[in-house]
C-alpha positions in Angstrom: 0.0 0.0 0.0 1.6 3.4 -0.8 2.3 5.5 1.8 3.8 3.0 4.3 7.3 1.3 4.5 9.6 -1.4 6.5 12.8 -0.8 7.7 15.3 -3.6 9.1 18.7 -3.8 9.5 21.1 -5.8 8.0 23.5 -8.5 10.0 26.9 -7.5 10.6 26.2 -4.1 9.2 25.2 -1.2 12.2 24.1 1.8 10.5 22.8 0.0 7.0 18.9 -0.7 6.9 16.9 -2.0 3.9 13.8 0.2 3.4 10.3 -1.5 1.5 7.8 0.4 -0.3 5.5 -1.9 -2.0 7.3 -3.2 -4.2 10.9 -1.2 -4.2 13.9 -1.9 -2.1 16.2 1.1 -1.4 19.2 1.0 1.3 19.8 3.3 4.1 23.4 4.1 5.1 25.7 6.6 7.1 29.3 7.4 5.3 32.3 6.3 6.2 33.1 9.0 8.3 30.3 8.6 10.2 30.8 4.6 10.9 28.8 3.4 8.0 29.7 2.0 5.1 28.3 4.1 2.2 26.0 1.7 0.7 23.0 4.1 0.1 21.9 7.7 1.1 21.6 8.8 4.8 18.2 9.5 6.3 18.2 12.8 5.7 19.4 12.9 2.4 16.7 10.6 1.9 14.2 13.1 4.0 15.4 16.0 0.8 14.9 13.6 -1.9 11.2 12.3 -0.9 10.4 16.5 -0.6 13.1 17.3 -4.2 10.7 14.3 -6.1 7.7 15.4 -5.3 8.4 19.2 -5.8 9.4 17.8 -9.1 6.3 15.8 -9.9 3.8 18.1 -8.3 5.3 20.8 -10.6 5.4 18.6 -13.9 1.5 17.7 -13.2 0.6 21.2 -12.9 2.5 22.3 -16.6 1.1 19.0 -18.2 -2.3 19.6 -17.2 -1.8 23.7 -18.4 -0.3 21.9 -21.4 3.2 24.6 -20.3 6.4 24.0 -22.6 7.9 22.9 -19.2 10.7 20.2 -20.2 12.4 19.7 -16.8 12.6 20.6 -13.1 15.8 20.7 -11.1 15.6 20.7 -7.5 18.7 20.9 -4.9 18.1 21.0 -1.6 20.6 21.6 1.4 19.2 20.3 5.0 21.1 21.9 8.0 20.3 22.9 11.7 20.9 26.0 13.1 21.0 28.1 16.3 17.4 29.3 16.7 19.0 32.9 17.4 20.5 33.3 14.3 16.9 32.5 12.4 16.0 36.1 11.2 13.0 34.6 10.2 11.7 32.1 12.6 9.7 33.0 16.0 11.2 30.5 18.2 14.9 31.9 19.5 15.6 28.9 21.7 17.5 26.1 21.1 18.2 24.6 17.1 15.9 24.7 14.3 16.0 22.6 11.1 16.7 24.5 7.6 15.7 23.5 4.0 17.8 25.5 1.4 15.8 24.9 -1.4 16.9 26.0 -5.4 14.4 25.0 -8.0 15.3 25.2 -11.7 12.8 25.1 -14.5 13.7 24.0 -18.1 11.9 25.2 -20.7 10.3 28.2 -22.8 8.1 30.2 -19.7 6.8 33.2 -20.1 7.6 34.9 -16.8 3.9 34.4 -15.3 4.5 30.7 -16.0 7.4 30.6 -14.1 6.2 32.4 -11.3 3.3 30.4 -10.9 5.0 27.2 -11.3 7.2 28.4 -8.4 4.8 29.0 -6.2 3.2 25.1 -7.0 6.4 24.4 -5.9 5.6 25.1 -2.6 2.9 23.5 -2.3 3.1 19.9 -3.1 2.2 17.1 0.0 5.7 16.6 1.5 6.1 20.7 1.2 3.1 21.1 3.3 3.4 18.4 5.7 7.0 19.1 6.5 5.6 22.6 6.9 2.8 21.4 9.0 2.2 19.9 12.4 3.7 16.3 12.5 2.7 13.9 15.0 4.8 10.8 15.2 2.5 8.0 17.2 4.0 4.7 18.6 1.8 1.8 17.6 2.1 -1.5 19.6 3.1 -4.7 17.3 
């Protein structure tokens, strides 16, 4: 079923963990520097490319459907956590806050009121907005 996944470890191997999603496999891993063994992206790195993709594909959906000469979408992201204080923007001043640098490239003949609109679809694809939302994370009993 989309929208749930199984993660295990692997024996004789700490940090790596083999992730499920219906029917893909990916691997988890930490570098080498870190004590891992650089099998697969970390978990954040995996955290920017579930929010990269589907800024990608939300934006792609949109130009198809507006039928928009829109030929690619580059997204780089940067994740990094900062001292609270020196968040101009944010409201909390305490302690650290996570950052998402985020660049978004589009490809493609726009007319300047299609690229503005497409960036601001960018910001509002699922992940986007549950990132940006209120996440509750629940144990469940097995």
């Amino acid at each position: 079923m989309s929208g749930e996944v199984r993660v295990s470890g692997v024996e004789n191997n700490w940090f790596q963990q083999v992730i499920k999603a219906r029917s893909h496999e990916l691997i988890a891993d930490e570098p080498l520097d870190f004590g891992g063994s650089n099998l697969g992206p970390t978990p954040y790195e995996l955290l920017l490319s579930a929010l990269g993709s589907c800024i990608a594909i939300t934006v792609r959906m949109y130009a198809k459907k507006k039928e928009w000469p829109l030929l690619d979408v580059i997204v780089e992201l940067k994740h990094q956590r900062i001292h609270a204080k020196d968040c101009e923007e944010c409201e909390e001043k305490d302690g650290y806050i996570d950052v998402i640098d985020k660049r978004v490239e589009f490809v493609g003949e726009l007319s300047s009121e299609q690229y503005a609109r497409l960036t601001e679809i960018a910001g509002r694809c699922p992940v986007h907005r549950t990132l940006e939302g209120t996440i509750k994370i629940r144990q469940v009993e097995t």
